[in-house]
N, C-alpha and C positions, 0 to 999 in steps of 0.2 A: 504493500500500500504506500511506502514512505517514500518508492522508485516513484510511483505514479503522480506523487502529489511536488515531486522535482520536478517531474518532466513538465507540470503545469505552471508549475513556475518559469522553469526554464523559458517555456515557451507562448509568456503570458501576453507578448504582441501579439502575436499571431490571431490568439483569441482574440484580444481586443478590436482587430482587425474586423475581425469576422462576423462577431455581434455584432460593427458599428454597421457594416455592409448590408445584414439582414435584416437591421431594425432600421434602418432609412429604408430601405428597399422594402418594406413593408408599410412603412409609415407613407411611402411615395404612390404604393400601389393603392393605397388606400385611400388617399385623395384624387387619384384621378378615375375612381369610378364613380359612377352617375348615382347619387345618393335617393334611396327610395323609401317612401312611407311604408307602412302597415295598418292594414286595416283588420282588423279582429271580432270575428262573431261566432257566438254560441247556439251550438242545435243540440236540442233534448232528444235524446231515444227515448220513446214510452213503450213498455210491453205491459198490455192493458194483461192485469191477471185473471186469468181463466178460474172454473170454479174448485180444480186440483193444481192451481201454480202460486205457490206460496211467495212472499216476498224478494226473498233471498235468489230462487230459482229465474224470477222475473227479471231481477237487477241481473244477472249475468248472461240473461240473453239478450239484453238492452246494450249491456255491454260488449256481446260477441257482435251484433249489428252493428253498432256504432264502428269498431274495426272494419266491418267488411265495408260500409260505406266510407270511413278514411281512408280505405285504398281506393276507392273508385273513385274519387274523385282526380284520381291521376290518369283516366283511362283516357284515352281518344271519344268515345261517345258519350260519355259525360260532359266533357269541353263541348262537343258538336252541339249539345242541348245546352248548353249555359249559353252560345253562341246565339240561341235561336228564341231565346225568353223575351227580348226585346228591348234587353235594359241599354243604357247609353256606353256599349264597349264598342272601344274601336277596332273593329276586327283587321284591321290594314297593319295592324303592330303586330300582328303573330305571321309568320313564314306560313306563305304558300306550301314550303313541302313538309311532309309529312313529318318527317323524322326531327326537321327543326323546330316543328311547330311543338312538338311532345316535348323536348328540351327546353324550349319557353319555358311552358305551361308549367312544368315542374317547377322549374327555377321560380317562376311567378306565386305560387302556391304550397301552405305547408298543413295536414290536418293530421289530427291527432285527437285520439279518446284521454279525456284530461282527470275522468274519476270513473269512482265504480258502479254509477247511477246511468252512464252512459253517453256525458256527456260529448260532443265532439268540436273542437274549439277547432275553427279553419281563419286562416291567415294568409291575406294576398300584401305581396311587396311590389310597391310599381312608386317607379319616378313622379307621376298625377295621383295627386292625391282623390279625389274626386273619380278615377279610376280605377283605385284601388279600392274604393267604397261601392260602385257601380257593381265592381265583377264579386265580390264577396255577397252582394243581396241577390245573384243571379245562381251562385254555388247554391244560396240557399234555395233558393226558389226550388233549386231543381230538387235539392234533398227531401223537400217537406212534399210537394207534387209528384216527385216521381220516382220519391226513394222505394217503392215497393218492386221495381223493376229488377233492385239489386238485391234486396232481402227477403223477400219471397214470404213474409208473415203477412201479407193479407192486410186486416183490418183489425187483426192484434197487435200491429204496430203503428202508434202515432209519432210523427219528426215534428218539431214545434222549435220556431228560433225564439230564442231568449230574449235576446236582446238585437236592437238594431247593431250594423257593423259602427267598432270604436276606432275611429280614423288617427292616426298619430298627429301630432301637432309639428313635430321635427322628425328629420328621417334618421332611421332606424339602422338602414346597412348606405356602405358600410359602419363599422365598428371601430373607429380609428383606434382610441387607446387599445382595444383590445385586443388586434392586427398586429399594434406594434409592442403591445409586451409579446405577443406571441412569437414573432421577430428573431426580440431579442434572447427569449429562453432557447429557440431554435436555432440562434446561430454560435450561442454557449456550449448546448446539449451536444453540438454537431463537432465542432470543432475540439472540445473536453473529447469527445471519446476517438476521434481519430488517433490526437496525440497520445492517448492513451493506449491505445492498441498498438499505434508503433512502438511506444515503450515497450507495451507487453513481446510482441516479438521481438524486439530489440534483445531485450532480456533473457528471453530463450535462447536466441541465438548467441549471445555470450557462455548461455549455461552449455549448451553442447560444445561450444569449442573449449570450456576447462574440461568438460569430462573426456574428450578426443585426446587432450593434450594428459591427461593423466594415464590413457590408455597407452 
């Protein structure tokens, strides 16, 4: 250990170096992307209880629906129907083809089952704020309308939004400070353990030439 912690001495430019490179270089990258809102809205899973579905039972297939609609919502036919609700999105900002358009869409949107009741908290990020508000009442729209498509319960299940979408007041990504500590732990972490491993062979390779030479 006492080898390893010379050789970071020894070669405490180098790091310095290298942290200073990754944490500007993170810090730089960070400003020059196009800083975007969040918009944030809540949909209830209800699994209405049948006359043998106890509470308990209920909350966790409220909860497995809620999953299977937070993946849907990254499908291709899901976006085709939010596309087609008629709210004010401007469909000219997603790619013609196919494969870019799915890479948006994700990038643009993030959902997620946030308790054990079911709920499912969805998040769009976009540069317009007013369009990030736009396409988050359209996700919902479609969930509460036409989430039986995906979950297949009938009219044992009601989707109910909570609340309207919560618009950011300042944008959200990126994250500057926290790009550039990220930076700089990565250009410490990266640079510590290189030097560190050439000691470590460094040192090996010294141990087998004493034992060659005692041979």
């Amino acid at each position: 250990m006492e080898q390893y912690i010379l050789a970071l001495k020894k070669h405490w430019l180098i790091i310095f170096i290298v942290v200073v490179f990754t944490t500007v270089f993170s810090f730089g990258a960070s400003l020059i992307q196009t800083p975007k809102y969040k918009a944030s809205v809540k949909v209830l899973i209800i699994q209405k209880q049948a006359n043998r579905m106890d509470a308990y039972t209920a909350s966790r297939s409220a909860q497995a629906i809620g999953e299977v609609l937070s993946k849907v919502v990254y499908t291709s036919s899901f976006f085709d129907q939010v596309m087609q609700t008629g709210f004010k999105i401007e469909k000219e900002q997603f790619s013609k083809d196919i494969e870019k358009r799915e890479k948006e869409w994700k990038e643009m949107i993030s959902a997620s089952v946030i308790d054990e009741a079911g709920t499912v908290q969805i998040n769009v990020f976009h540069f317009n704020q007013k369009q990030a508000e736009q396409i988050a009442y359209a996700i919902t729209y479609v969930m509460v309308t036409n989430g039986s498509q995906y979950h297949g319960g009938g009219e044992q299940i009601e989707i109910k939004m909570i609340d309207a979408p919560i618009v950011s007041k300042k944008p959200v990504k990126p994250d500057i400070l926290q790009n550039t500590i990220a930076g700089f732990i990565l250009g410490f972490l990266v640079s510590a353990s290189v030097i560190i491993l050439l000691a470590s062979k460094t040192e090996r390779k010294k141990g087998k030439e004493i034992v060659q030479g005692k041979i």
